[in-house]
N, C-alpha and C positions, 0 to 999 in steps of 0.2 A: 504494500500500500504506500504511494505517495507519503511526501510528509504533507503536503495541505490537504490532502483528503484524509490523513489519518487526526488534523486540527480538526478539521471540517464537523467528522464524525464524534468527535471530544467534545466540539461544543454543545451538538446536537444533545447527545448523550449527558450533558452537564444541565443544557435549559430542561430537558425532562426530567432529570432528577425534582431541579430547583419549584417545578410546576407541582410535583406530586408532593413535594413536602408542602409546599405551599396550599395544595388544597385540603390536604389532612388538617394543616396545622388549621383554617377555617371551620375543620367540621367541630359543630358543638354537638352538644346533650340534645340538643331540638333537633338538629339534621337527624342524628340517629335514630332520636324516639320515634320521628316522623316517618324512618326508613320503615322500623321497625315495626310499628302501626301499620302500615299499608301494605307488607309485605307478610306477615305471619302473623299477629294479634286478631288484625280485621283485613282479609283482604277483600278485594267483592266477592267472591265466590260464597263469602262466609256474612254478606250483607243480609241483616234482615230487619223490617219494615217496623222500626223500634224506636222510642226518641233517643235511645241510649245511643243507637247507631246515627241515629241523625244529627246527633250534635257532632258526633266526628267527622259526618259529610260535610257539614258546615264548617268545617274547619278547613278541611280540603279544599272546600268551594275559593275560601278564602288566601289560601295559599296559591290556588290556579289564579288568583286576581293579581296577587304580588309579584309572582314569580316571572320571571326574563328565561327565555335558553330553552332548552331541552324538558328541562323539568316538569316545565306547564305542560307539556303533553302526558307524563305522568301521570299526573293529578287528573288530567280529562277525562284520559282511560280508567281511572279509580272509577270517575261516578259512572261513566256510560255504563261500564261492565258492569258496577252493582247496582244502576236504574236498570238494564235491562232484563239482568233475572228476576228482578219483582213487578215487572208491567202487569200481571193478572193479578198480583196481591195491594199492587198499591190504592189506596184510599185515604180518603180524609177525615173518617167516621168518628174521629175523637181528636182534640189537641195535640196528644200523643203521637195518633197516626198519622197528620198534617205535616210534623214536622220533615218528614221525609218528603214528602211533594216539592223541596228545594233543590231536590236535584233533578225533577224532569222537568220542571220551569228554570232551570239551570239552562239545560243542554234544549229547551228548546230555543234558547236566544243566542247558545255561542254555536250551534250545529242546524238551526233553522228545520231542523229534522219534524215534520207535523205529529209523528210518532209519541213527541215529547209532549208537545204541544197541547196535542189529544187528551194524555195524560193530567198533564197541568189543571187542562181545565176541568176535568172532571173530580179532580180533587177539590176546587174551590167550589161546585155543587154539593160535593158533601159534606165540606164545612158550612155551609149556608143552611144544613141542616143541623148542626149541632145546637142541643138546647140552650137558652139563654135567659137570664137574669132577665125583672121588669125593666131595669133600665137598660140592658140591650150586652150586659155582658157575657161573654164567652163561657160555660159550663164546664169545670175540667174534667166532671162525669155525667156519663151519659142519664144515668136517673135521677138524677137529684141536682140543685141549682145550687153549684160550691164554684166560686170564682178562687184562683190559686195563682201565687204569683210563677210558679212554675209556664203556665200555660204561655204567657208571656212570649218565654223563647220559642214554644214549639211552633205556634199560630205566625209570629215573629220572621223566622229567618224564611218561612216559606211565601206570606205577603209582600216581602219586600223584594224576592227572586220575581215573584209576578208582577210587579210595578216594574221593576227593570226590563222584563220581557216586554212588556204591553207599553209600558211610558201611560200606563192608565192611573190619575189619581186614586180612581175607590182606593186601590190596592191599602195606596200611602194613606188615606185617610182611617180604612178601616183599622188599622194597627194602630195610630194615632188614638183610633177610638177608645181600642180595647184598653190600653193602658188606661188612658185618661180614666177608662170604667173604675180597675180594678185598683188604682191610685186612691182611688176614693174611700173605698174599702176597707184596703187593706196599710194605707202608710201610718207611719207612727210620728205624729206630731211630734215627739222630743230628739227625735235621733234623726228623723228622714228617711229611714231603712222599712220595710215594709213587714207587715204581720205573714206569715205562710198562707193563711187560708180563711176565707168568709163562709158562712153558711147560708143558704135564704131556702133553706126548704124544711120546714118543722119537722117533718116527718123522718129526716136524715139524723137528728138529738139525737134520738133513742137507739138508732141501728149502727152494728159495726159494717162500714162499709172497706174504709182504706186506711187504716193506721188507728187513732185511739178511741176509742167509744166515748161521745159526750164532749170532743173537744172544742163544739161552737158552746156548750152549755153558759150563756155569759149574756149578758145585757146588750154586748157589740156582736154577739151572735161569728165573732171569729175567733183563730189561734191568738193564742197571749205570748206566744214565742216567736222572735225573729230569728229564721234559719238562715244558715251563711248561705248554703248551696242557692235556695231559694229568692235570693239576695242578687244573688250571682249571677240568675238565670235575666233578672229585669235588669242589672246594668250592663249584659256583653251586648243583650239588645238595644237598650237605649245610646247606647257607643255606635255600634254596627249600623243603628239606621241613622245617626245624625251623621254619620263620614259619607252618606250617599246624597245627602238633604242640602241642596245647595243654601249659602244664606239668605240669599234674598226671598226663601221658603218660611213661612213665619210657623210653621211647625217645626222647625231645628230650633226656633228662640224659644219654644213650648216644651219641646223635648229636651233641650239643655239643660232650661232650669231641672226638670225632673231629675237629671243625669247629678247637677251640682249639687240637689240636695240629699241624695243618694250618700256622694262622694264625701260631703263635708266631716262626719265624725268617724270618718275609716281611720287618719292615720293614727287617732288616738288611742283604737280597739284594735291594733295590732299588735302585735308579740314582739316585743325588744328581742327577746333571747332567738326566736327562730324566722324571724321575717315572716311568720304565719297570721291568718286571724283564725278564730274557734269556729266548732259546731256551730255552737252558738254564740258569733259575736259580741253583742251586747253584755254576757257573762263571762267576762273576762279574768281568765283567773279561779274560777270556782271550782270546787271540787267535784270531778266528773267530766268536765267538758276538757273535748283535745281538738289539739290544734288541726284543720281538713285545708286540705291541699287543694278541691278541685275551688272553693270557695275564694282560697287566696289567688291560683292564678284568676279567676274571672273578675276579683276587687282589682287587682293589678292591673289587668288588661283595661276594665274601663278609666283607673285612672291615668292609663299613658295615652290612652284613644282623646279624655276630655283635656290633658294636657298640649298634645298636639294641634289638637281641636281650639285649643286657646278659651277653653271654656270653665276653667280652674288654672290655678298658677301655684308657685312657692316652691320654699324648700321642702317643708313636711311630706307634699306631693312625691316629689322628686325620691325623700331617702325612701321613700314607704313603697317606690317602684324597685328601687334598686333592692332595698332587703328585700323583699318578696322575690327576686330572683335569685338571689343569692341563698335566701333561707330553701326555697323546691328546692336546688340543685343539694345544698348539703343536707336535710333532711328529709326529702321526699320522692328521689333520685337514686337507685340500684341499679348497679352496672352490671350486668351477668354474662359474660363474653362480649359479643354484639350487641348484645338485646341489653334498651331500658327498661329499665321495671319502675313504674309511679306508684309512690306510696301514700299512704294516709287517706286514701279518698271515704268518703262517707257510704256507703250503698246507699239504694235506691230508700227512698224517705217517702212516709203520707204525713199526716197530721198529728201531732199530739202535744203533750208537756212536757214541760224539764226535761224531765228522766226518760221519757218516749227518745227522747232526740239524743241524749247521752247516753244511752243503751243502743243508737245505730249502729251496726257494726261499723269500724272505720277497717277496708281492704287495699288489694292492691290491685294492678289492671282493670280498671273500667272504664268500657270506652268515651265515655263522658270525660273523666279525668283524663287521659290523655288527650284528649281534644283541648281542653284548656288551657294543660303544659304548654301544648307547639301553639294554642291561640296566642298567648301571651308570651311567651319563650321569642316566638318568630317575631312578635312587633318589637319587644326589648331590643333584641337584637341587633334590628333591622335600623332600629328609630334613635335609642338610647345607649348603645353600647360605646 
């Protein structure tokens, strides 16, 4: 070999070294978890028409929005493949079930496919069938009129994939609606944080239906506990839909406020020691409550969305993003070869008291929790790092 072909080949062989360290040395805890989620946790194949699973789609969704390169094609192929094993099971039949209608109103606007389309819109027929409160709110069960700030998200990220498809107000106005409803309801005048659940059907007191028996029993006829997760579920949305909401929309200056009074008593009721907030945020500190991971990325998340957003400001802001990435990564982050493993997440939750909520089990892998990791993991990152 030459000597300038054997430089030539030196160098070659030098830029690729320096590329590959270079992109290792970028991959964080979110690229992996993200690998890791999409490829053997949940891949489509293993998609099913669940809000658990839909809040990961949602995440996805969200990551095809961000992403430049090769990658976004990824993320496409996630939801095509796992919208198109469920076309005969999807439906809107409940909050729960809606939430997945985000991905065939998804792919009907970035693939124009009427396949999707078809879909989409028949899931908004059957949420138009879902029962509702006299003043026109959303039911999180099909028999009985319980307004839940859960429903929030679910009804949430699939309204606003339909406003995006269509550019048709109702879409944007109905989600507007439904908060505003359940705002009413359920916020707690001292903190700005929201009660878990209302009641408005007598007949629901006396029956164990989903979590503790008797937990409207009360003159507000709702829960007396404010849950993190539940917490979590109205600020990813009120973040998610005011970054779509141009400002000269006078619903992002209605939604904002919602967002900032949310936001206001977080960084107080978080955890010095772990960058966490609790089960139960408001009980900070008490004996029984632990610190839940899916609750802290989604506080985090909306507080870097309303920082951004220029719709809150400060230092307290600022360190309360920072510990909260730093606290997942060393407390709620297990590394097992390849594979993330997310700890502390709360299981799935209905209604009750105290000790209902501190007797949830706290687990590990659920796909709700990881979706909140990479939700807020990827804007830190992206935004603040």
């Amino acid at each position: 070999m030459h000597l300038y072909s054997m430089l030539k080949y030196s160098v070659i062989v030098f830029l690729l070294i320096i590329t590959y360290k270079t992109e290792a040395q970028q991959k964080t805890w979110v690229d992996s978890l993200d690998q890791y989620a999409r490829t053997k946790f949940l891949p489509p194949n293993k998609y099913r028409w669940v809000w658990q699973n839909a809040a990961f789609l949602n995440t996805v969704k969200v990551q095809y929005e961000t992403t430049i390169g090769t990658q976004k094609d990824e993320y496409l192929d996630y939801i095509r493949n796992a919208m198109d094993r469920k076309m005969i099971r999807a439906n809107g039949k409940s909050p729960n079930a809606v939430a997945s209608g985000l991905g065939m109103a998804f792919l009907a606007r970035v693939t124009n496919e009427e396949k999707y389309k078809k879909a989409a819109d028949e899931i908004f027929e059957d949420y138009n069938k879902i029962p509702k409160t006299e003043e026109g709110g959303v039911s999180h069960l099909k028999r009985f009129e319980e307004l839940w700030d859960d429903t929030i998200f679910m009804i949430g990220c699939y309204l606003r994939e339909m406003y995006l498809l269509t550019k048709d107000e109702k879409y944007l106005n109905e989600l507007v609606q439904q908060i505003a409803i359940h705002r009413v309801k359920l916020k707690d005048d001292k903190t700005g944080l929201w009660f878990h659940g209302w009641d408005g059907d007598e007949k629901n007191r006396s029956n164990f239906i989903c979590g503790q028996r008797g937990w409207s029993n009360n003159p507000e006829n709702r829960s007396q506990e404010i849950w993190g997760r539940g917490n979590g579920w109205v600020i990813v949305t009120l973040a998610e839909t005011i970054s779509l909401i141009p400002e000269s929309n006078p619903q992002r200056k209605q939604l904002a406020g919602y967002l900032q009074e949310m936001l206001a008593n977080l960084p107080s009721l978080q955890d010095t020691d772990t960058g966490h907030w609790y089960q139960l945020p408001c009980r900070k500190g008490e004996v029984g409550n632990y610190i839940e991971s899916s609750c802290t990325a989604m506080f985090a998340y909306g507080i870097s969305i309303a920082l951004k957003e220029g719709i809150i400001e400060g230092k307290a802001f600022e360190e309360s993003v920072q510990n909260a990435y730093n606290g997942l990564r060393k407390y709620s982050i297990l590394k097992e070869g390849d594979d993330i493993i997310t700890l502390n997440v709360c299981t799935g939750t209905c209604i009750g008291d105290k000790d209902y909520y501190f007797n949830r089990r706290a687990e590990n892998e659920k796909s709700f929790g990881i979706a909140m990791f990479i939700l807020f993991g990827r804007t830190y990152e992206q935004d603040f790092n």
